[in-house]
VOPA-316586 format. One record per residue (C-alpha): residue in three letters; x, y, z. Coordinates in nm, 2 decimals. Layout:
N
<node><code>Ala</code><xx>X</xx><yy>Y</yy><zz>Z</zz></node>
...
//
This chain:
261
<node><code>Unk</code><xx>-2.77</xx><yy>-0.49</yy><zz>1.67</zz></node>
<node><code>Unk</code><xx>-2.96</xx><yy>-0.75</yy><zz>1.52</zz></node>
<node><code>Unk</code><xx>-2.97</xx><yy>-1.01</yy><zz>1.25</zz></node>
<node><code>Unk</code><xx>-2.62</xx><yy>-1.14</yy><zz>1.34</zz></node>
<node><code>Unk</code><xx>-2.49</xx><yy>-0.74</yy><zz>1.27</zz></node>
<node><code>Unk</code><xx>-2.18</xx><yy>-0.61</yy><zz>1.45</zz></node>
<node><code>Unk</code><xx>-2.06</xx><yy>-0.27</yy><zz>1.43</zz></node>
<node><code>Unk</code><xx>-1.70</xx><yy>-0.12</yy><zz>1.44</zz></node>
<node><code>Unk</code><xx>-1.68</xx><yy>0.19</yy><zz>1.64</zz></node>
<node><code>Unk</code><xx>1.91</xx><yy>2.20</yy><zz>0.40</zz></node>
<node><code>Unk</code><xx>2.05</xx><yy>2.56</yy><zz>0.22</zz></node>
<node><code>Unk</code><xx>2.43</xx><yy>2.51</yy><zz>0.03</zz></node>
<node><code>Unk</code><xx>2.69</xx><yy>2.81</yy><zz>0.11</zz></node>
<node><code>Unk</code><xx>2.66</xx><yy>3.07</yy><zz>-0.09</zz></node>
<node><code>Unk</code><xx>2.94</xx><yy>3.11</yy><zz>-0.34</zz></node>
<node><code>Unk</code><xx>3.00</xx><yy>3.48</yy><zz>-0.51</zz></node>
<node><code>Unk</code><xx>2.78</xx><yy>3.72</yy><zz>-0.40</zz></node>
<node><code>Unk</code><xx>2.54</xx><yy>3.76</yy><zz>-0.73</zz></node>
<node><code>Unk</code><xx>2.38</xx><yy>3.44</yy><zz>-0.92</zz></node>
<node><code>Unk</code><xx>2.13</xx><yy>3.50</yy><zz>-1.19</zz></node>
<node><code>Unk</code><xx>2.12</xx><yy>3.85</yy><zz>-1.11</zz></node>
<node><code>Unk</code><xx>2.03</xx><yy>3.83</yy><zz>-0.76</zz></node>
<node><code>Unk</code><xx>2.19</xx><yy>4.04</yy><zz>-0.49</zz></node>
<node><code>Unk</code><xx>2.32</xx><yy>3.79</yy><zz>-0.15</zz></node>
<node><code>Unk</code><xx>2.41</xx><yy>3.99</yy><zz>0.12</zz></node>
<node><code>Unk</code><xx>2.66</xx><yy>3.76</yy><zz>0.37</zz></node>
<node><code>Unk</code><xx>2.76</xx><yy>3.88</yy><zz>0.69</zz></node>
<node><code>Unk</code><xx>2.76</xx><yy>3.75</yy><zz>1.04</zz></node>
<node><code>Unk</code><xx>2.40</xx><yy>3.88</yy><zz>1.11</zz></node>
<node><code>Unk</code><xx>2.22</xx><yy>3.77</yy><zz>0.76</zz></node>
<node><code>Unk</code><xx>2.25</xx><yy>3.55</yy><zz>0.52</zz></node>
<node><code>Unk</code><xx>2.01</xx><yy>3.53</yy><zz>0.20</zz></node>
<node><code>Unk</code><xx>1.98</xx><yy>3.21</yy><zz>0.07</zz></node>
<node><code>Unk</code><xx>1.95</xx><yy>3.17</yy><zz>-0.33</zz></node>
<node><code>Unk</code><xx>1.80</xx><yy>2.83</yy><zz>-0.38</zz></node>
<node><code>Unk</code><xx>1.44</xx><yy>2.96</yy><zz>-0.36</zz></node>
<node><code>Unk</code><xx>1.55</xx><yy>3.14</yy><zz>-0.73</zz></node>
<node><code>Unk</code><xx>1.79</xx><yy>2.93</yy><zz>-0.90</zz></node>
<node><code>Unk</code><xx>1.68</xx><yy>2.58</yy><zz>-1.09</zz></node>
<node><code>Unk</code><xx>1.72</xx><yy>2.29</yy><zz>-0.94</zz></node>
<node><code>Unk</code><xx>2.02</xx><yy>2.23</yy><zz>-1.21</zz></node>
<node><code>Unk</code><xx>2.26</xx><yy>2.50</yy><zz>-1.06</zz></node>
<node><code>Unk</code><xx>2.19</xx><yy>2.39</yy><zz>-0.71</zz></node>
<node><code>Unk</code><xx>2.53</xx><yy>2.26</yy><zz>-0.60</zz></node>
<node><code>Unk</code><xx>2.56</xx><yy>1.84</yy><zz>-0.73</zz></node>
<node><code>Unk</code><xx>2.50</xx><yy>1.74</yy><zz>-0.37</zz></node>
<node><code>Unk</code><xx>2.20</xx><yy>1.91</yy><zz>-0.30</zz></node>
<node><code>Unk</code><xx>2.00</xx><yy>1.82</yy><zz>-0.63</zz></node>
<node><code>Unk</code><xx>1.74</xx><yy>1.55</yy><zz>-0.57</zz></node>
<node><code>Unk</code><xx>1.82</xx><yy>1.34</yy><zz>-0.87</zz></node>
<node><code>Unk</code><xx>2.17</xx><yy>1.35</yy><zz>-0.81</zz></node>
<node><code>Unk</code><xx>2.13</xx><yy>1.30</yy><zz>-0.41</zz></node>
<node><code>Unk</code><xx>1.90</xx><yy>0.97</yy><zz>-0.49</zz></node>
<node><code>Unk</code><xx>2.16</xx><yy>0.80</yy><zz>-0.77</zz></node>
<node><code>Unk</code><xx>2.38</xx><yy>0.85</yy><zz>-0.46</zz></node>
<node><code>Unk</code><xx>2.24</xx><yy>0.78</yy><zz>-0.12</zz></node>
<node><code>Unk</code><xx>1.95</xx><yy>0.62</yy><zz>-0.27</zz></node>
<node><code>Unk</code><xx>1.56</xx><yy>0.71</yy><zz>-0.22</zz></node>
<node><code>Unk</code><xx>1.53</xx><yy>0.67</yy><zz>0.13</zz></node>
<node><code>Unk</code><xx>1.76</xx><yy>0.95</yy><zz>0.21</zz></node>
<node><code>Unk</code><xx>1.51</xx><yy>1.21</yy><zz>0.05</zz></node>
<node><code>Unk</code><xx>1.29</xx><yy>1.44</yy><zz>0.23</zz></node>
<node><code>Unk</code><xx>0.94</xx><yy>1.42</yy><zz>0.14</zz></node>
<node><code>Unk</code><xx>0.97</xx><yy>1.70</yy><zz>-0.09</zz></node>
<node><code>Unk</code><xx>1.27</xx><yy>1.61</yy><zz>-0.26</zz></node>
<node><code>Unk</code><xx>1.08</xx><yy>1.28</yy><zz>-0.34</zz></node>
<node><code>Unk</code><xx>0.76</xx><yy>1.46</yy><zz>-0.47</zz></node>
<node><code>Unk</code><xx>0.99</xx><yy>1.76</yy><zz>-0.68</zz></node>
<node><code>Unk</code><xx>1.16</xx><yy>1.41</yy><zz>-0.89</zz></node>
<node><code>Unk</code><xx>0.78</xx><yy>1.38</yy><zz>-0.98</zz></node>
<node><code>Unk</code><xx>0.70</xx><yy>1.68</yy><zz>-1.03</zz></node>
<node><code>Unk</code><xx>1.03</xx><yy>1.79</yy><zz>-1.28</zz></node>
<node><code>Unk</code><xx>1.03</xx><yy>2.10</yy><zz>-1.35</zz></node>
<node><code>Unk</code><xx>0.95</xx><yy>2.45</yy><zz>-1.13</zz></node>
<node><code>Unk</code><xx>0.74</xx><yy>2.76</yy><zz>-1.21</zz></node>
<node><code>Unk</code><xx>0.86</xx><yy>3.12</yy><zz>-1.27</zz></node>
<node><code>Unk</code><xx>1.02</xx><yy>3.22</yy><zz>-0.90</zz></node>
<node><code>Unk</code><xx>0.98</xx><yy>2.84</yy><zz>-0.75</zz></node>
<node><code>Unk</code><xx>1.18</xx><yy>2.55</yy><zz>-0.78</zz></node>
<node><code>Unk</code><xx>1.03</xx><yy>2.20</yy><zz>-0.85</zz></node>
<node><code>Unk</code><xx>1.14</xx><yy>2.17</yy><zz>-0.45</zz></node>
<node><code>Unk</code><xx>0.95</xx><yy>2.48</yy><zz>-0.37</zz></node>
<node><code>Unk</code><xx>0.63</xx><yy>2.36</yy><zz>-0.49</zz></node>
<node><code>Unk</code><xx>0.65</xx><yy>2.04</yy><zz>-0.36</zz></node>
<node><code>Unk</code><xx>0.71</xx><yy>2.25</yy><zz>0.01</zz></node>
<node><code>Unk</code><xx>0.36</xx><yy>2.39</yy><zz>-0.09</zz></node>
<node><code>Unk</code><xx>0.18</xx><yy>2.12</yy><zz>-0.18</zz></node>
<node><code>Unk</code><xx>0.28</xx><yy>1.91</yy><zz>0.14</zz></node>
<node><code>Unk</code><xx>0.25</xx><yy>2.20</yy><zz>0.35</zz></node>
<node><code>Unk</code><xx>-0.10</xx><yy>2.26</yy><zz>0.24</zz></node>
<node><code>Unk</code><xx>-0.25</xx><yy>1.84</yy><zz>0.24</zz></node>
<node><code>Unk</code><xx>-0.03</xx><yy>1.78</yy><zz>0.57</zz></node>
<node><code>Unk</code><xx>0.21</xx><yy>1.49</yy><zz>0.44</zz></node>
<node><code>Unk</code><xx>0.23</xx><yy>1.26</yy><zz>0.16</zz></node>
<node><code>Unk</code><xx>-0.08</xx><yy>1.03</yy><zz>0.22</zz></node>
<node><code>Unk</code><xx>-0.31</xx><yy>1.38</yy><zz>0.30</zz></node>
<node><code>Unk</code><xx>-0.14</xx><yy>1.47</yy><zz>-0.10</zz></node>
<node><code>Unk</code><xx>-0.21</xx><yy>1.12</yy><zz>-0.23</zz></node>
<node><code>Unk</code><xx>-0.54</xx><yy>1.11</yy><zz>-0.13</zz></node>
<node><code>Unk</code><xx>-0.62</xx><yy>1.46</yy><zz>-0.19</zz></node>
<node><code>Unk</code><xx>-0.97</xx><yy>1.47</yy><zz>-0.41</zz></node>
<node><code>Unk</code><xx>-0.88</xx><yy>1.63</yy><zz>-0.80</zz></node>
<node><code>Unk</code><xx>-1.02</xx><yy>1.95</yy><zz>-0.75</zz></node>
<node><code>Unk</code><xx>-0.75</xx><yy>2.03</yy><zz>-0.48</zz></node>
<node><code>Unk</code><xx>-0.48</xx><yy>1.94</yy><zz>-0.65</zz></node>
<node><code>Unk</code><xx>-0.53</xx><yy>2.10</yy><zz>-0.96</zz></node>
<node><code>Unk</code><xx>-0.59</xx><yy>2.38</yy><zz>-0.75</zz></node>
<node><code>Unk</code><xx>-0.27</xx><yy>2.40</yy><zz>-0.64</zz></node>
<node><code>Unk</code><xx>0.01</xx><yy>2.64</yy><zz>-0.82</zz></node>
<node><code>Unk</code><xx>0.23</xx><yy>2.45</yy><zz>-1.03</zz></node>
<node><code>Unk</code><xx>-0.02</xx><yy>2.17</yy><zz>-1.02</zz></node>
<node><code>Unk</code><xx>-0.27</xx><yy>2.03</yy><zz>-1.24</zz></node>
<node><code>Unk</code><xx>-0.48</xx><yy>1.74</yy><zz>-1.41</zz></node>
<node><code>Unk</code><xx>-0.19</xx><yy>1.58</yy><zz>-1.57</zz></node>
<node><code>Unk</code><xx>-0.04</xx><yy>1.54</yy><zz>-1.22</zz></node>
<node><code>Unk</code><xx>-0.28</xx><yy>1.43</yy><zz>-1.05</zz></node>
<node><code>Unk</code><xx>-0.31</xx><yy>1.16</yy><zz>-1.30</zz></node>
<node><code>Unk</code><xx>0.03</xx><yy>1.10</yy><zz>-1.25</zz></node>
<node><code>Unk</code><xx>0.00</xx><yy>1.10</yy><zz>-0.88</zz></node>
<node><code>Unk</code><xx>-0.26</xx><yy>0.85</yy><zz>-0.88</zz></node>
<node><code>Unk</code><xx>-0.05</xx><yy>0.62</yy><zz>-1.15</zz></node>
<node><code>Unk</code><xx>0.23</xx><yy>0.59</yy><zz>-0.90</zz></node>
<node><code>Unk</code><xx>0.01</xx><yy>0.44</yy><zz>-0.63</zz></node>
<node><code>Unk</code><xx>-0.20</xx><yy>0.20</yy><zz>-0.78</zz></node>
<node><code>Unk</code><xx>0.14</xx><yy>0.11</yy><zz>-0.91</zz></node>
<node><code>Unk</code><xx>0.30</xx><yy>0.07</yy><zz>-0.54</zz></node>
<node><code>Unk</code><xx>-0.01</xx><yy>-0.13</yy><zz>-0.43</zz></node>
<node><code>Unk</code><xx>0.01</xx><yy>-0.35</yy><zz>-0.71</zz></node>
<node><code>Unk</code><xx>0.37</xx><yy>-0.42</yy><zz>-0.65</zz></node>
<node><code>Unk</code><xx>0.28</xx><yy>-0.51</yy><zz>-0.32</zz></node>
<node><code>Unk</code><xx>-0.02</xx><yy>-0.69</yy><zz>-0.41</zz></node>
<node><code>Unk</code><xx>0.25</xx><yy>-0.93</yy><zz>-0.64</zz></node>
<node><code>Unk</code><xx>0.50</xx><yy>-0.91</yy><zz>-0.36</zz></node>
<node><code>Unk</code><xx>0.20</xx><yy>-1.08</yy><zz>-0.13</zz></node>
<node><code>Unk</code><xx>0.03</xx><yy>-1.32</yy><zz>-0.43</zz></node>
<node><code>Unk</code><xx>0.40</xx><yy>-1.47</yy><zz>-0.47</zz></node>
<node><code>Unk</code><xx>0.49</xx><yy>-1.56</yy><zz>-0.07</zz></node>
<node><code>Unk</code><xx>0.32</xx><yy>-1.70</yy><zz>0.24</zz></node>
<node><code>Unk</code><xx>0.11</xx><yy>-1.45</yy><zz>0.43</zz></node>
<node><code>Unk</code><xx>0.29</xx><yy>-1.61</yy><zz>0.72</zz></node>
<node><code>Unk</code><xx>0.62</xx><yy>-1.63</yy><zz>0.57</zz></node>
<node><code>Unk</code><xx>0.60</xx><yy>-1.24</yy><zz>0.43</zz></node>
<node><code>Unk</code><xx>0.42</xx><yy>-1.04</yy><zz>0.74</zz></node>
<node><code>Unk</code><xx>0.54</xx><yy>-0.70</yy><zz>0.64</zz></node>
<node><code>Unk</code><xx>0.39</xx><yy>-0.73</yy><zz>0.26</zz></node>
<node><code>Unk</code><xx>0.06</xx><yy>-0.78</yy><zz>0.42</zz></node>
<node><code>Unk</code><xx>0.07</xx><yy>-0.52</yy><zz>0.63</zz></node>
<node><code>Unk</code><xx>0.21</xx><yy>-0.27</yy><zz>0.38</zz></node>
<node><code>Unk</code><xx>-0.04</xx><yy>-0.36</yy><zz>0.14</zz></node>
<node><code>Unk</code><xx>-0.34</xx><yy>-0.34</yy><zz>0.38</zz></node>
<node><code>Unk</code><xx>-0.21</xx><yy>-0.02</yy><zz>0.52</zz></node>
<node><code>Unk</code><xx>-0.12</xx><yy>0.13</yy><zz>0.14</zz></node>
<node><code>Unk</code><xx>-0.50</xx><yy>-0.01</yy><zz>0.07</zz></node>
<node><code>Unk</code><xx>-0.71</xx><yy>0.11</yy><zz>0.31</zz></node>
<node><code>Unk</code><xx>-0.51</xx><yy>0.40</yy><zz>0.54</zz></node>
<node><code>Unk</code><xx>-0.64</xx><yy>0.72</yy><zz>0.30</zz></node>
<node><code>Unk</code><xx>-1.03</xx><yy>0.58</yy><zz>0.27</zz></node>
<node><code>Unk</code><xx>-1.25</xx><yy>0.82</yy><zz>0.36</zz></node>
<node><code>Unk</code><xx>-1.48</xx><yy>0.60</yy><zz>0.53</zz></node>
<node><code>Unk</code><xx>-1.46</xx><yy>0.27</yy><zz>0.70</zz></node>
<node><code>Unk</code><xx>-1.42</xx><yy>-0.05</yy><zz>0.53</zz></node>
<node><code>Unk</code><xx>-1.33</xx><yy>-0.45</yy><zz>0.63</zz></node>
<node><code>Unk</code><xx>-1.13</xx><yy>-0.63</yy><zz>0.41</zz></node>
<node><code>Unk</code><xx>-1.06</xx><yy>-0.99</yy><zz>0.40</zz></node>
<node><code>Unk</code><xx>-0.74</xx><yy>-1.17</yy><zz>0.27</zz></node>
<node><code>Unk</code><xx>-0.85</xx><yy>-1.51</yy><zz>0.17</zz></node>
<node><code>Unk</code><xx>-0.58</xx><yy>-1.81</yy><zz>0.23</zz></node>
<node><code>Unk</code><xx>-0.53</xx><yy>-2.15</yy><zz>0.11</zz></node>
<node><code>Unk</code><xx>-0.38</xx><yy>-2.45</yy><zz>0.33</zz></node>
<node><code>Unk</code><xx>0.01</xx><yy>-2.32</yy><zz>0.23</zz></node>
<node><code>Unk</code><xx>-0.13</xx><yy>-1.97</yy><zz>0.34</zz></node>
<node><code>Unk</code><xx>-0.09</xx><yy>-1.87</yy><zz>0.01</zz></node>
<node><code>Unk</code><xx>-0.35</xx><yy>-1.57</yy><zz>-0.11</zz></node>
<node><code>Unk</code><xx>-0.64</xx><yy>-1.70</yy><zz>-0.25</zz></node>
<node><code>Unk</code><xx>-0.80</xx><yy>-1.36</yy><zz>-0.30</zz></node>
<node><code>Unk</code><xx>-0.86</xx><yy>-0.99</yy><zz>-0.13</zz></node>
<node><code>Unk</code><xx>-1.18</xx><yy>-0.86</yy><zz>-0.13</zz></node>
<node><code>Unk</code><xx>-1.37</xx><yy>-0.55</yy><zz>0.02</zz></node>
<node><code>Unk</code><xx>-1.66</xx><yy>-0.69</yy><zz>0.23</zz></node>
<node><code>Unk</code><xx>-1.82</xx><yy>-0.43</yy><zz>0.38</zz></node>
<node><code>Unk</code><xx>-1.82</xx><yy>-0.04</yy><zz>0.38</zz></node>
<node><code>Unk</code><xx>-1.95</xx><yy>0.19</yy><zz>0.64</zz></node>
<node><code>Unk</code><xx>-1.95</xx><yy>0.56</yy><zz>0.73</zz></node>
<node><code>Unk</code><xx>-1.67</xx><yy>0.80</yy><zz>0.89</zz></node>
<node><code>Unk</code><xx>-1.71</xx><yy>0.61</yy><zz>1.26</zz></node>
<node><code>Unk</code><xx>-1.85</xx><yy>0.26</yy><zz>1.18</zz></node>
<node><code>Unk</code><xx>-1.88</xx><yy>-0.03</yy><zz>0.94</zz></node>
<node><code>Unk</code><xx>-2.19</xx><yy>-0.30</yy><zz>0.99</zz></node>
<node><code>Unk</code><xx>-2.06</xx><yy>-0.65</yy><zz>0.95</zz></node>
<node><code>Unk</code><xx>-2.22</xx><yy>-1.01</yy><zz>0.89</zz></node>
<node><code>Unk</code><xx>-2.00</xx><yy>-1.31</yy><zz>0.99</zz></node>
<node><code>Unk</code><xx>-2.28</xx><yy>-1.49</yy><zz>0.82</zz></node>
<node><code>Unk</code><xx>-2.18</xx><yy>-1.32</yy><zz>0.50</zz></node>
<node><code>Unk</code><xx>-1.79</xx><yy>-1.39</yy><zz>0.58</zz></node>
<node><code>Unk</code><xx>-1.79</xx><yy>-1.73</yy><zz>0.66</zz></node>
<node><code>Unk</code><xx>-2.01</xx><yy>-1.73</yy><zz>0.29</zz></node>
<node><code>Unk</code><xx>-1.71</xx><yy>-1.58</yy><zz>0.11</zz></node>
<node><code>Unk</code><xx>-1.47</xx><yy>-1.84</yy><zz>0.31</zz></node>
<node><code>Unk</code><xx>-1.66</xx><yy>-2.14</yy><zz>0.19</zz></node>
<node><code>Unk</code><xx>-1.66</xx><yy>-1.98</yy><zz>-0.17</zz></node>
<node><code>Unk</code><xx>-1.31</xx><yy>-1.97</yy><zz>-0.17</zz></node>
<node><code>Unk</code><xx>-1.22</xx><yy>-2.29</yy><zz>-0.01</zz></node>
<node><code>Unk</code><xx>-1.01</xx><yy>-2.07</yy><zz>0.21</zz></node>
<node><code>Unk</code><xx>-0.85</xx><yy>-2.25</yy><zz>0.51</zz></node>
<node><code>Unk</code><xx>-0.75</xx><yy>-1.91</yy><zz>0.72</zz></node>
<node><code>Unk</code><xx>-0.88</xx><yy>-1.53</yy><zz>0.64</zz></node>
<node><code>Unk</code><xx>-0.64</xx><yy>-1.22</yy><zz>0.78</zz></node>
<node><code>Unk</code><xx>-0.90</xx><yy>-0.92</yy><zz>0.87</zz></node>
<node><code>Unk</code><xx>-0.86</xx><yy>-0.58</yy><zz>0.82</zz></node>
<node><code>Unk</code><xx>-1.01</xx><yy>-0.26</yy><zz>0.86</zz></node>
<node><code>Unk</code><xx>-0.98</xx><yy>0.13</yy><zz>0.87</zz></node>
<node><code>Unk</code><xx>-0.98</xx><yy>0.36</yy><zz>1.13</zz></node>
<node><code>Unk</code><xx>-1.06</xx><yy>0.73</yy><zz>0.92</zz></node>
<node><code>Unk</code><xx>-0.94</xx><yy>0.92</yy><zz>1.24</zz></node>
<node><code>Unk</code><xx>-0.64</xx><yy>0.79</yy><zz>1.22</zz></node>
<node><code>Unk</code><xx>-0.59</xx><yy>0.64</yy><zz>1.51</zz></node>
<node><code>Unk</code><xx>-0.49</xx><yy>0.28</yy><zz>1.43</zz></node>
<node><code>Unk</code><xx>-0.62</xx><yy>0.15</yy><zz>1.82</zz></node>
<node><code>Unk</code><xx>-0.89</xx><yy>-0.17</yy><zz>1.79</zz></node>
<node><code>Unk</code><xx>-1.20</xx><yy>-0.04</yy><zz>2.01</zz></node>
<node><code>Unk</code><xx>-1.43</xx><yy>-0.29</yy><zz>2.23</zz></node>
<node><code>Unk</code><xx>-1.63</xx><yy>-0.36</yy><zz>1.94</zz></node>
<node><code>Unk</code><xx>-1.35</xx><yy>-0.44</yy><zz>1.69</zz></node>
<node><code>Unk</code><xx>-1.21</xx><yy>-0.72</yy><zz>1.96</zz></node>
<node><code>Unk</code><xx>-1.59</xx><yy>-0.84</yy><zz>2.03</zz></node>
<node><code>Unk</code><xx>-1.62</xx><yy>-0.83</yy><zz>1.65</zz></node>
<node><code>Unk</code><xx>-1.31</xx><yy>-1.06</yy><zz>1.58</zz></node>
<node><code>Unk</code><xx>-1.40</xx><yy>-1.24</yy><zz>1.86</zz></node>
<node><code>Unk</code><xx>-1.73</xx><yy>-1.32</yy><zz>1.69</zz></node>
<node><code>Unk</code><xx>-1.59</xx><yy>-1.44</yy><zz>1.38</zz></node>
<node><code>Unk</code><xx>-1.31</xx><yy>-1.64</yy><zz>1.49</zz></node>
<node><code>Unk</code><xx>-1.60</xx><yy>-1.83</yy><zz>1.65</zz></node>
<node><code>Unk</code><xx>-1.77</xx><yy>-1.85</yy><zz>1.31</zz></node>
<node><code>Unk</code><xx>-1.52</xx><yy>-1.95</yy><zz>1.06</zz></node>
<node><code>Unk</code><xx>-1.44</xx><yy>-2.24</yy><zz>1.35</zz></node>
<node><code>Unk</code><xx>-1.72</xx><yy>-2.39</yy><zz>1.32</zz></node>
<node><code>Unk</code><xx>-1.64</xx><yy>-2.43</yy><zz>0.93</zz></node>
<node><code>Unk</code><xx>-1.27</xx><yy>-2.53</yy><zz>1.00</zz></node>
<node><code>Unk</code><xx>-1.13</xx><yy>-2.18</yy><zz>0.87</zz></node>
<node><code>Unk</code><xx>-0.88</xx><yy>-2.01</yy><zz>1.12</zz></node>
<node><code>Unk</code><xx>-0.87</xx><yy>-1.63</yy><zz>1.17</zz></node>
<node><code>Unk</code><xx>-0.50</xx><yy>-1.56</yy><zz>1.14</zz></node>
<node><code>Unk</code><xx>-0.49</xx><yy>-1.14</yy><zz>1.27</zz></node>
<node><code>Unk</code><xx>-0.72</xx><yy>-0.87</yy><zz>1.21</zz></node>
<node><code>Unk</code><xx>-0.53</xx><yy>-0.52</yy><zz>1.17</zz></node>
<node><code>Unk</code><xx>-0.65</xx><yy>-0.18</yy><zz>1.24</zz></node>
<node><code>Unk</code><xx>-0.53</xx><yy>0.09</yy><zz>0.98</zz></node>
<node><code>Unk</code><xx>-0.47</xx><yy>0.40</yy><zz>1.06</zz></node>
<node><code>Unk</code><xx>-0.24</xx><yy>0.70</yy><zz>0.97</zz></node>
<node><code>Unk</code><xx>0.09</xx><yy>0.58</yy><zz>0.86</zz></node>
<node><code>Unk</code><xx>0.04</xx><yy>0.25</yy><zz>1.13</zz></node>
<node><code>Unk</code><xx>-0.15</xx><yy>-0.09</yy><zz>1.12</zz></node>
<node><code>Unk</code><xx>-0.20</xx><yy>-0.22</yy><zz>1.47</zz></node>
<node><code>Unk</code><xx>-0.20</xx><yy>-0.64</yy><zz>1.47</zz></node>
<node><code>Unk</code><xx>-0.45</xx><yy>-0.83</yy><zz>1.68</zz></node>
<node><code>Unk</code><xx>-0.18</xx><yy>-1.13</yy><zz>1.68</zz></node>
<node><code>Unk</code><xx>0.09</xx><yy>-0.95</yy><zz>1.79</zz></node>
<node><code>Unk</code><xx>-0.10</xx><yy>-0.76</yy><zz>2.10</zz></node>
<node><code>Unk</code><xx>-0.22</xx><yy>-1.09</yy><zz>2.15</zz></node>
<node><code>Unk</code><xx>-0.55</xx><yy>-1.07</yy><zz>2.12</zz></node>
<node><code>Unk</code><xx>-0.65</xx><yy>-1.38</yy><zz>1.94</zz></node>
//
């Protein structure tokens, strides 16, 4: 590596024993459960997701109770839930679904342009709202917005990618900006180019982060020689490196609090 280059390597009781003209056999050895027929709408009131949110509120949703709200409305033989079983049982959770590509969404039953549109609406609208929740606080001051917004940013990216969060003297964000992309396993970095971006910013402390596409949110060798390398560089300019986190599935691992800065 020359050139100044671094590289980063539940089912409700049954009640009567027909609904919508379906036969429910009930007995100590058997019980047929209905919901995967009936709409949503004659689902007992505490088991229907809209009603079970205005209740408990959104965090007490399962996955695809959250995803059926969005998607509204079934198809003939599945519930709204049913297909949102599908669709999470075929991308693996609700990131694999979010960051699905088109084609295999639209694929799926039930599923189709309009919402994947949709899907896509709803989070560039969570990352903005973070993105505001981080512009109007102290990086310092508000530690989970940064890390939810990094981890919202970058955890789904196919390949790798550093990112730098730009801070003024109040640690106040001066500006977020992709500065380098890579490939599946590594990302080719320039602390010539960083400290550059630094200067152009009058930034007085940068936060670092980067992706880890396998998931595995662990910093390797190279990404601690790495930050070691540029905490050396933005010194010399007066600029303090504040963290660097590692993104990975669902997790963003902080260099300040393992305590490697």
């Amino acid at each position: 590596m020359g050139n100044g280059e671094w590289r980063m390597e539940k089912n409700p009781p049954v009640n009567g024993e027909r609904h919508r003209g379906v036969n429910v056999v009930t007995s100590h050895e058997s019980l047929v459960t209905i919901h995967a027929v009936m709409a949503i709408t004659d689902w007992p009131l505490d088991d229907r997701p809209r009603e079970k949110l205005l209740r408990k509120g959104a965090g007490a949703l399962s996955d695809a109770e959250l995803v059926a709200i969005f998607l509204r409305t079934g198809v003939r033989g599945k519930s709204a839930v049913d297909l949102a079983r599908a669709a999470l049982a075929r991308f693996g959770s609700l990131s694999g679904l979010f960051a699905a590509e088109a084609s295999a969404v639209t694929a799926v039953s039930g599923l189709g342009a309009a919402k994947y549109v949709q899907l896509q609406a709803v989070l560039e609208m969570a990352r903005r709202a973070l993105r505001e929740k981080l512009d109007r606080g102290s990086a310092l001051s508000s530690p989970q917005a940064v890390r939810d917004y990094l981890r919202l940013a970058l955890q789904d990216r196919p390949h790798e990618v550093f990112v730098a969060v730009f801070l003024d003297a109040q640690n106040r964000v001066l500006a977020v900006e992709e500065l380098f992309r890579g490939t599946l396993t590594q990302t080719s970095v320039y602390p010539r180019e960083v400290v550059k971006r630094a200067l152009a910013h009058n930034a007085a402390a940068l936060i670092f982060a980067h992706n880890h596409p396998s998931g595995i949110a662990e910093p390797s060798r190279s990404d601690e020689a790495l930050t070691g390398a540029l905490r050396q560089a933005l010194a010399l300019v007066d600029v303090k490196v504040l963290d660097h986190f590692v993104i990975g599935a669902g997790a963003a691992m902080s260099f300040a609090e393992r305590g490697l800065l």
